[in-house]
C-alpha positions as CSV (number, residue, x, y, z in Angstrom):
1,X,-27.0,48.1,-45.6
2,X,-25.8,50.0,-48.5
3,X,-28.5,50.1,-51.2
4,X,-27.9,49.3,-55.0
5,X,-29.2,48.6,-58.2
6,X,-32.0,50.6,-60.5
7,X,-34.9,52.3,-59.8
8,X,-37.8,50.0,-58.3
9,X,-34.6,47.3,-58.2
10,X,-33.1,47.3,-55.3
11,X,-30.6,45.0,-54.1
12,X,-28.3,45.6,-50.8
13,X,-24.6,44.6,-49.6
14,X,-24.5,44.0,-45.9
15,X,-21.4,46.9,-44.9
16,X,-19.9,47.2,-42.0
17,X,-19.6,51.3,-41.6
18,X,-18.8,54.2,-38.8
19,X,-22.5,55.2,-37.5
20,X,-21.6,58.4,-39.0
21,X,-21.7,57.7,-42.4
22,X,-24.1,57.8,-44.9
23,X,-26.4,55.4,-45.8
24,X,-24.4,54.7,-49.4
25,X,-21.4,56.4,-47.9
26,X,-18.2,55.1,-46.9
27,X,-17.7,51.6,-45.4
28,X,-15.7,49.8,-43.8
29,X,-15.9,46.2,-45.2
30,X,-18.3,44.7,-47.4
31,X,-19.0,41.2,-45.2
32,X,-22.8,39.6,-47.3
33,X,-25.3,41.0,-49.8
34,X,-29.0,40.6,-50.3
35,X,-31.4,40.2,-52.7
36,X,-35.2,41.0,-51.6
37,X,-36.7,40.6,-55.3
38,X,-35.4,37.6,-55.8
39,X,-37.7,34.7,-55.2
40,X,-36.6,33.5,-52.8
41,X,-34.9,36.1,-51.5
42,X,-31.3,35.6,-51.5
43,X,-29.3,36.5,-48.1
44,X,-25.1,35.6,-48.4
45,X,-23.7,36.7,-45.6
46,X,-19.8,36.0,-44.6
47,X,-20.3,34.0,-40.8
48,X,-16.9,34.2,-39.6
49,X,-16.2,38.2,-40.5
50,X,-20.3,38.8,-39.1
51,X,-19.4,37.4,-35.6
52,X,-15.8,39.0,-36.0
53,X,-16.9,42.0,-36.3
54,X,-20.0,41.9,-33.6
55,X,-17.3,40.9,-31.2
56,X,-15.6,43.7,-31.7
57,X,-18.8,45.9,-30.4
58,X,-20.5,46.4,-33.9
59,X,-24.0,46.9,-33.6
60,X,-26.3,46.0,-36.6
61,X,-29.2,48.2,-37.6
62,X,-33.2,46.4,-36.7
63,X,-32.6,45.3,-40.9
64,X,-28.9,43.5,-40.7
65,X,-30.1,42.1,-37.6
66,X,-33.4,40.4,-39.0
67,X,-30.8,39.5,-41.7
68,X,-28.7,37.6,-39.6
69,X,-31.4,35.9,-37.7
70,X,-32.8,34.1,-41.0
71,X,-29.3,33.1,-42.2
72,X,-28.9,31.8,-38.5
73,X,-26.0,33.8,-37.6
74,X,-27.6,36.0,-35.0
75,X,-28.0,32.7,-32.4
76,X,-24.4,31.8,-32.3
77,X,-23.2,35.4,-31.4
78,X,-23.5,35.5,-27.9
79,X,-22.1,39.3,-27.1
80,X,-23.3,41.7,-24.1
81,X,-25.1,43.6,-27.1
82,X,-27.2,40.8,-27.8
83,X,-28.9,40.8,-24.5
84,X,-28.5,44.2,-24.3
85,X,-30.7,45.2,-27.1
86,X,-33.3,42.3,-26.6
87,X,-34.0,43.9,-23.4
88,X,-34.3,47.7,-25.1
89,X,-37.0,46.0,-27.5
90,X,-38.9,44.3,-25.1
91,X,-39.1,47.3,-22.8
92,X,-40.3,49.3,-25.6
93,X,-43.5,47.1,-26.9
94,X,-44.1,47.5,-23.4
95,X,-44.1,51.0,-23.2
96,X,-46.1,50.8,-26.9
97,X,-48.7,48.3,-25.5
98,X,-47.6,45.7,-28.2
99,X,-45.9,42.4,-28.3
100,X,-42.8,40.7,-28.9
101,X,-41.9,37.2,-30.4
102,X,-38.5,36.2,-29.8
C-alpha cells in the first residue's frame, strides 16, 4: 500500500511493488485504492489485475490481504500461497497461545 494524502489524512492506493522498495517508492502497477476515513470506508480494487497478478506469485502484505478479503477477492484466488500462508498464521497463534478466525 502506498500511503497519500495530508497529515492526519491518509488515504492509500493498493501497488503492486518489488519487496524491495520502499513503502512510497517505486511500483509496479497501481491495481485499487482505499479510503479508511471515509465513512464507510471505501475499498476499489481492480479484480481481474488482483488475481492476475497473485497468479503470478505476488504476495500481499497482512493489510492488502484484509483488503481483498472484504471486497471478496481473496476467496476466489485459489493459489498455493493462499494455503500456504493460512497455514504460517495458524501455526503462529499457536506458537503465541492465541486464536484464529478464518
Amino acid at each position: 500500500m502506498r500511503r497519500l494524502g495530508a497529515k492526519k489524512r491518509p488515504y492509500y492506493r493498493v501497488v503492486v511493488a518489488d519487496q524491495r522498495s520502499p513503502r512510497d517508492g517505486r511500483f509496479i502497477e497501481n491495481i485499487g485504492k482505499y479510503h479508511p476515513l471515509e465513512d464507510p470506508s471505501i475499498i476499489e480494487i481492480d479484480e481481474e489485475r488482483a488475481l492476475h497478478w497473485l497468479g503470478e506469485g505476488a504476495q500481499p502484505s497482512e493489510s492488502v490481504e484484509n483488503l481483498l478479503k472484504k471486497a471478496g477477492i481473496w476467496e476466489k484466488y485459489s493459489g498455493p500461497n493462499k494455503d500456504k500462508r493460512e497455514r504460517d498464521k495458524k501455526s503462529k497463534a499457536a506458537k503465541k497461545g492465541t486464536k484464529v478466525s478464518s
